[in-house]
N, C-alpha and C positions, 0 to 999 in steps of 0.2 A: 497662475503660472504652472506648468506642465513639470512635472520630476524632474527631464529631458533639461529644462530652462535651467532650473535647480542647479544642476550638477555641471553645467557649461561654465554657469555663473561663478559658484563656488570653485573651481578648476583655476576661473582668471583670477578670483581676488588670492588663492593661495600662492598662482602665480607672482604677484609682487612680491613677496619673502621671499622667494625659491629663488627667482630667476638671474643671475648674475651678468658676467659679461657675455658679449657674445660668442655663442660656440660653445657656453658653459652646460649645455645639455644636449644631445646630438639626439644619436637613436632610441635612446633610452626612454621613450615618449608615453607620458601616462596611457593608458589604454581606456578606450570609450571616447576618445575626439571625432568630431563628426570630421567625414569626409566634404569638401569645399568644391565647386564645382563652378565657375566664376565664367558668366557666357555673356560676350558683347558684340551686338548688333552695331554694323557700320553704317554711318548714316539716313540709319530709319527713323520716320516721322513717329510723333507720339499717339497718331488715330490707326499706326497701319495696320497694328494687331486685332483681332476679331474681339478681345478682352480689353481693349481701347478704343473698340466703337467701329473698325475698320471692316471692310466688305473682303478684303481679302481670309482666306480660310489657312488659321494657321491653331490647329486643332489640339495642338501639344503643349503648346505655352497656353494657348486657353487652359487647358486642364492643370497645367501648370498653376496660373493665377486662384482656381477654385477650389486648388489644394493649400494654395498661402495667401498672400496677403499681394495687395498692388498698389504704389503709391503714385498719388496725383499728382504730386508738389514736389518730383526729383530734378533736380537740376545739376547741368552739368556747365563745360566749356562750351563755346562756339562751335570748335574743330578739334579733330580728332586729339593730336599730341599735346595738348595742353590736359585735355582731358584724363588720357591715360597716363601722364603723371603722376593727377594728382588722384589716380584709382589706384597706383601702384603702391604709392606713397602715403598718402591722406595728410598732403600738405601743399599747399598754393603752388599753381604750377609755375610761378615767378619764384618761386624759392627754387624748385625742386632743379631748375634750369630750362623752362621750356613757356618763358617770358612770353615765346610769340613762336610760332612756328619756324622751324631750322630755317625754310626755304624762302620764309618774306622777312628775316628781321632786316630793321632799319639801322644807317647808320652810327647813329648813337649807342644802339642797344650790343652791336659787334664788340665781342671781348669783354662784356660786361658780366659780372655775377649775377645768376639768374636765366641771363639766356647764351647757356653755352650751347644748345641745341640737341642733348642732350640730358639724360640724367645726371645730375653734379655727386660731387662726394658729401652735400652736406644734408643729405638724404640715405635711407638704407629702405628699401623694398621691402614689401609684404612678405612673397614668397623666399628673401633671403630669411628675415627671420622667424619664419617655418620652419625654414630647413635646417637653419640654429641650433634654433630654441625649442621648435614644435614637436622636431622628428616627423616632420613630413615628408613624404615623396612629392617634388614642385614640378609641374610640368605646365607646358605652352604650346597651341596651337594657334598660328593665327598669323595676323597682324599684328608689327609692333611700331614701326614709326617712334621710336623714342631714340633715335641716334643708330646713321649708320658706322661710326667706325666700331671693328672690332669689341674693342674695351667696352664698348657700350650697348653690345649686344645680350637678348635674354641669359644667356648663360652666364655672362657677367652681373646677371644683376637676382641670381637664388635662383633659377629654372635648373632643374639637373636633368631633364629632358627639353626638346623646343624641335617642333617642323615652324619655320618663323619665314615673316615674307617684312624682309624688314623696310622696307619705303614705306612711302604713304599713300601708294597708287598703283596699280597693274592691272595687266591683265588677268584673268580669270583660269584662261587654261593653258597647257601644259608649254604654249609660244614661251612664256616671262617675256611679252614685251613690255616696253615701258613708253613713254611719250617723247623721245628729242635721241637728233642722232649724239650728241654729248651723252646721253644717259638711255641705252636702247635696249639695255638688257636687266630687268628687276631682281636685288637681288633677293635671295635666298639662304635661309641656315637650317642645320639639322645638326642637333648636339652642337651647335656651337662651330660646326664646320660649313663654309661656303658652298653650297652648291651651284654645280654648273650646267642640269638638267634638271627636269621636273619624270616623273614617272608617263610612259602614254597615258591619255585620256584623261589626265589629271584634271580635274574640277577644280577649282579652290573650296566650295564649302563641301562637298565629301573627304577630299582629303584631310580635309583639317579633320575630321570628325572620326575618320579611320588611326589618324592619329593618337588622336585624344584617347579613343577606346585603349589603343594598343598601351598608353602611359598609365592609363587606368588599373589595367590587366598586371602591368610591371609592379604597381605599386601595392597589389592586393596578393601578389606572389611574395613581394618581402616584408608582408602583413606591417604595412604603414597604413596608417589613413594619407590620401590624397589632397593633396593642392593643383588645381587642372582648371585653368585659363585657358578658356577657346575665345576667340578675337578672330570673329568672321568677317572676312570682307564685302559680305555682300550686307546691303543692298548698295553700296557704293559702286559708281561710276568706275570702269564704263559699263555699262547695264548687259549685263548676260546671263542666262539660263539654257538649259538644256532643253530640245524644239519642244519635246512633250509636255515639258511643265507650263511653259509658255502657249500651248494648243488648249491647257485647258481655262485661260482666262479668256480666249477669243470671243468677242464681242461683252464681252463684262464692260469695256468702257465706254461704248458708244453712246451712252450719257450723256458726257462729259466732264469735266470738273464742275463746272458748276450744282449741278444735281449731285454729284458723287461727294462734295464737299457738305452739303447742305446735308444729305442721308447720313455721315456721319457724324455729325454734330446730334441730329436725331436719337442715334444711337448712345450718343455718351449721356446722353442726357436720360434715355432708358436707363443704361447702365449704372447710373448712382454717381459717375464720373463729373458733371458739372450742374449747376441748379439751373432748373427750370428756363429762366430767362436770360443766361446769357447769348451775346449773340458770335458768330464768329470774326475774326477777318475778315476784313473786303479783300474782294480779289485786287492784285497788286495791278499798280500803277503799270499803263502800257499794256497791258495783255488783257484781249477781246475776250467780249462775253462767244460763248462756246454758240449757240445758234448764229455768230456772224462770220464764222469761220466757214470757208468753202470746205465740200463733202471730199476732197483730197486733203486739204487741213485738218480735219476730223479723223480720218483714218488714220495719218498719219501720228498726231495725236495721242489718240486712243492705240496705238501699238507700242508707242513709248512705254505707256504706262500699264499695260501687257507683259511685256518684259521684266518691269519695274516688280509687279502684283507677284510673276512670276520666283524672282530672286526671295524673296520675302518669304514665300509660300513649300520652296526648294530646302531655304536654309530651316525651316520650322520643323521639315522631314527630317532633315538632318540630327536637329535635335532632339527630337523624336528619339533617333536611333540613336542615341547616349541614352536618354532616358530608359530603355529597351533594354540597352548591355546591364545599365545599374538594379534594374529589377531581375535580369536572370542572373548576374552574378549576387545577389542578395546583398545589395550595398545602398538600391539606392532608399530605403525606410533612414539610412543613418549618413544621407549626404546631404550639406544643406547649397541648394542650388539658387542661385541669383542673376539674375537676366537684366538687360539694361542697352539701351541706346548709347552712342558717344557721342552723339550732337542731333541736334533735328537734321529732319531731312533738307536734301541738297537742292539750292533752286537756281544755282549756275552751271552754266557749262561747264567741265573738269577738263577737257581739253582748249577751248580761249583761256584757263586759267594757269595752265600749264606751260600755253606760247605767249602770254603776260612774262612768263619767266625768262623764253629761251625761245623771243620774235621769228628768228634765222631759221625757226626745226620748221616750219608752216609744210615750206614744201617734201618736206621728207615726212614728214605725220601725212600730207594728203597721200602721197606716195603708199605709206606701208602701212595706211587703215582702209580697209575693203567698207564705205560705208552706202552702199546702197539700200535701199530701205529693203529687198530682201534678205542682204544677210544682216538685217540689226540683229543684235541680240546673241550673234552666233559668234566664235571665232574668229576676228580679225575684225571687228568692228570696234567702234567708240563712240558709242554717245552715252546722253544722259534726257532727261525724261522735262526739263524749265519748271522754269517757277510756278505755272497754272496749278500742275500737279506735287511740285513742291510742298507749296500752300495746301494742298487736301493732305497732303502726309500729315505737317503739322495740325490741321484742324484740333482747336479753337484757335490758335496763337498765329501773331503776324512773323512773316519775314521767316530764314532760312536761316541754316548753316550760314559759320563765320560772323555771324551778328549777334550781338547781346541782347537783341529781342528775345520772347520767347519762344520764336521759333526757331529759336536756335539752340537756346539752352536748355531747351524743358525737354525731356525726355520721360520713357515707360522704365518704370524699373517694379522685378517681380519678384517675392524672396519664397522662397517654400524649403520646408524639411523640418527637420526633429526643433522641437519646440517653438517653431516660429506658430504664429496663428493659423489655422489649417480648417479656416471656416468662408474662401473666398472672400473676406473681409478687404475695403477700403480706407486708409490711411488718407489725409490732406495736410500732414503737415508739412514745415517744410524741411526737406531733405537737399541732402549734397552727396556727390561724387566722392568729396572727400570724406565721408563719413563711414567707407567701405570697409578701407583696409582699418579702422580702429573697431568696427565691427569685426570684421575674419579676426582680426588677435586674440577679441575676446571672447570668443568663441573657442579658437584653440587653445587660450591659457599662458598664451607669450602676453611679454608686457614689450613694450617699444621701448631703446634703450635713451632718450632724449632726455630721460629725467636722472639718470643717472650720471654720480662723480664724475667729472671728468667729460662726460659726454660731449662732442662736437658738434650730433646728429638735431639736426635741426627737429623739434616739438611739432608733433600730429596737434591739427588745427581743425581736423576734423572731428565729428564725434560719433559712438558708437548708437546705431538702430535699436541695438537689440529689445530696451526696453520698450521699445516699439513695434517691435516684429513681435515679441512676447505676449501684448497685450499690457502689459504693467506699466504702463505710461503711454497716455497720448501724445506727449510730445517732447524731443528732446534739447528743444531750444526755448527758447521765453521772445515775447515781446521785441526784448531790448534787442538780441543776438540779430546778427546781420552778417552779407558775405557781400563780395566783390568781384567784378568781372574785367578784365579790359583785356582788348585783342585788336587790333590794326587799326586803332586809333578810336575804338567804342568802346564807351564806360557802361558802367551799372552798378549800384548798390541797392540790395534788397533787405528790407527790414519788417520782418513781419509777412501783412499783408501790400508796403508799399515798397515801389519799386522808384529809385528815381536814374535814368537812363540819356546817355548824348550821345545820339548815332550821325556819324559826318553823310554830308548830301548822297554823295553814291550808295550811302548800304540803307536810302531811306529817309536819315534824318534831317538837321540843320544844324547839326553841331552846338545847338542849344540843349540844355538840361529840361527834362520832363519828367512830372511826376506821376506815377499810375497807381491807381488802387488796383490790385490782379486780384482780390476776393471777387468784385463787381466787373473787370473788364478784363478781365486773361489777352483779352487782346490787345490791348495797351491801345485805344481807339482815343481815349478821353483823355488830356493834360491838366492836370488839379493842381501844378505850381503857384499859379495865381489864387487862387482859395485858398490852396495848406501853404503860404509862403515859410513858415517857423518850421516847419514841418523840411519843405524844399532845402530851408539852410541847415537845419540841424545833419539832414545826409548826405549835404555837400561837405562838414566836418569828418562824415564818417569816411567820404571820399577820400579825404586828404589823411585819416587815420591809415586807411587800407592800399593807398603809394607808398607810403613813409615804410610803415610795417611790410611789407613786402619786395620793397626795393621794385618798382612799377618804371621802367622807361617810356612816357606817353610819346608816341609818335603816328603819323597817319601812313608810316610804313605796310605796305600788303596791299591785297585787290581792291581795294575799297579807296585806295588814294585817287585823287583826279589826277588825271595826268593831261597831258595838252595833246590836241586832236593832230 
């Protein structure tokens, strides 16, 4: 273990004596805290980075990875604000209030504790107690999706800066359109105040990133160390880049998926990332092998996922140029930086899923999206890239976003900086989302107040990496330990190396329980309920442990419900 490790560590356990209630230490902030630098990727698959096997060239987060450590085994939510709750948090997003996403809960779950669609009060943020307890300077760029009223905005929840794009959807540049004449304009915050225009020429992943620098800047002027949450929205739908970034993947796809899916599996399996013989996903049900596709289907195709390589390849430049500020301003040897997807990549339309919501907008979305196949990608278009190429983002794992497969919940996560492992090394164990924010505390030296007299604040369920990022332990769970999924009416409990999973007919399944070994088949291809039956029931108890303990409303409420034709 590194001095660096040493003295992080030693900071948190002194933290337990010291630390009292909240607000009982403000700026007065020991000196030597590493600066926090917390970047998440929207809807990227877990092969799309070049350091996960992917063809696209994303040169920075590669270097990123071979400066720290990359874990195989991180898992998160289906979709996005379940997720970021419980990054915020490091507590189930059914506790935290974010049950099921704001915009599909069913009506059982309406008014319920847990999913108030929002953050609740029985939760307290990361970066609030930073800004506490840490003496950190918290700041936000991004995406936030965790509640649009007021109260429930970054600034409400410890950001003492934020350029924030609070929905769950927009567009890219500087329009803020949204999808439905009811909801036609995205909103926007800055410090906490609404905005009503965006800057000309505004991008969304450079601005975030101009941002970010500028809260960086503020924060090394009032000699804090930094807490700086960039929450990019690309590569999420509707798919757009600027023409030059998107000019240089021209003709990269004309492959197809199927070649492009098979090359990176190839890849990870160079890379140290899967053994030898696993095999991937089939391609999904419904969707032609790529040579039966007509050469206008092909082209057409292969530009979606141009676009796609493109955003991916844009936003890696982007953070580049953080990584760039932190070495000229001499910060970044003592910032520790964490990179991470919030769901597998996307393998539905984001616009059908949109007028799922709100039938009546049809003719006003065809009206005021320009979508000819010239302008994809550009200003006033909307699409997204389907499922063929969905599936190659998550390559090895079945199924997308919104599903408790693992192509939905397996994501890239990368950690580098002062004392983490700094030898390109790989990790397989398994990890969680919620394991983040009880990592960033102990790091800085706060302790979370849930265990304290008196306390309301609901207990971190996650647990801290560090002695994993350190090297001092390969793993920070056993055997027995286990977590739990459910989201529009799809379960999952994972224990170990087994998973047992019920995904209803639409997103796949049969609404029956199945068991997967993900050592041997990541791809959940094989059912072993009928062999490990003891095995099957003992995680159907853990099921009924992780409803109860969490206050779980099961419903087949969201897109994945059948509805009648």
């Amino acid at each position: 273990m590194s001095k660096m490790t040493v003295a992080l560590t030693a900071a948190a356990l002194s933290a337990v004596s010291s630390f009292g209630t909240p607000g009982a230490i403000a700026a007065d902030a020991p000196k030597g805290k590493p600066n926090i630098l917390l970047i998440v990727a929207d809807d990227m698959g877990y092969s799309d980075l070049g350091c996960f096997g992917g063809e696209i060239k994303t040169p920075n987060l590669d270097a990123l990875a071979k400066r720290g450590i990359r874990a195989t085994n991180f898992c998160v939510s289906p979709t996005c604000s379940p997720t970021r709750a419980m990054l915020l948090t490091g507590v189930d997003n059914h506790v935290a209030g974010l049950g099921s996403m704001a915009e599909w809960l069913g009506p059982t779950q309406k008014g319920m504790p847990g999913y108030e669609g929002h953050l609740n009060n029985r939760v307290v943020t990361c970066p609030t107690l930073l800004d506490s307890r840490g003496g950190y300077f918290t700041s936000m760029a991004g995406k936030w999706h965790l509640g649009e009223d007021p109260k429930a905005w970054p600034a409400a929840h410890g950001f003492a800066r934020d350029f924030t794009m609070i929905d769950g959807m927009a567009s890219h540049w500087e329009d803020m359109k949204a999808f439905s004449p009811q909801h036609p304009k995205t909103n926007y915050t800055q410090n906490g105040k609404k905005l009503e225009t965006l800057p000309p020429g505004y991008f969304s992943s450079t601005h975030f990133t101009d941002f970010a620098i500028q809260c960086i800047d503020e924060a090394q002027g009032k000699n804090k160390p930094f807490f700086t949450y960039v929450a990019y929205q690309a590569p999420h739908g509707p798919l757009a880049a600027p023409d030059n970034w998107i000019d240089k993947f021209k003709g990269v796809y004309d492959k197809g998926y199927d070649v492009l899916g098979d090359e990176r599996l190839a890849r990870q399996k160079e890379l140290g990332l899967l053994p030898k013989d696993v095999k991937r996903a089939p391609r999904p049900a419904g969707i032609p092998a790529w040579d039966t596709l007509t050469k206008e289907e092909k082209v057409q195709s292969a530009r979606r996922m141009e676009i796609y390589a493109a955003m991916v390849a844009h936003m890696d430049d982007q953070i580049g140029r953080l990584f760039d500020h932190l070495k000229k301003s001499g910060q970044y040897d003592n910032t520790i930086i964490i990179f991470m997807s919030d769901n597998g990549a996307n393998g539905e339309d984001h616009a059908e899923m949109a007028l799922q919501l709100v039938p009546q907008a049809r003719p006003w979305f065809e009206k005021t999206y320009d979508n000819r196949f010239e302008n994809w990608g550009r200003q006033g278009s909307f699409i997204d890239y389907g499922k063929a190429w969905g599936q190659v983002s998550n390559v090895p794992f079945r199924n997308y976003k919104g599903v408790v497969a693992e192509g939905g919940i397996h994501a890239p996560l990368i950690v580098s900086g002062p004392g983490i492992k700094q030898d390109g090394s790989i990790t397989n164990t398994p990890l969680h989302v919620m394991d983040i924010t009880p990592t960033v505390l102990e790091l800085s030296g706060v302790v979370h107040p849930a265990a304290e007299k008196g306390s309301t604040v609901a207990a971190l369920q996650g647990k801290s990496m560090l002695p994993v990022l350190t090297g001092a332990q390969k793993a920070t769970r056993t055997e027995s330990d286990w977590n739990g999924w459910e989201l529009f009416g799809n379960r999952a409990i994972r224990q170990d190396d087994w998973k047992l999973m019920s995904l209803l007919k639409p997103a796949g399944g049969t609404g029956d329980w199945q068991l997967f070994n993900l050592k041997n088949d990541p791809a959940e291809t094989i059912d072993l309920s009928k062999d490990q039956g003891a095995r099957r029931e003992a995680m159907l108890k853990l099921w009924e442990v992780y409803v109860k303990t969490n206050g779980v409303i099961e419903t087949d409420a969201g897109p994945f419900k059948e509805r009648k034709k």
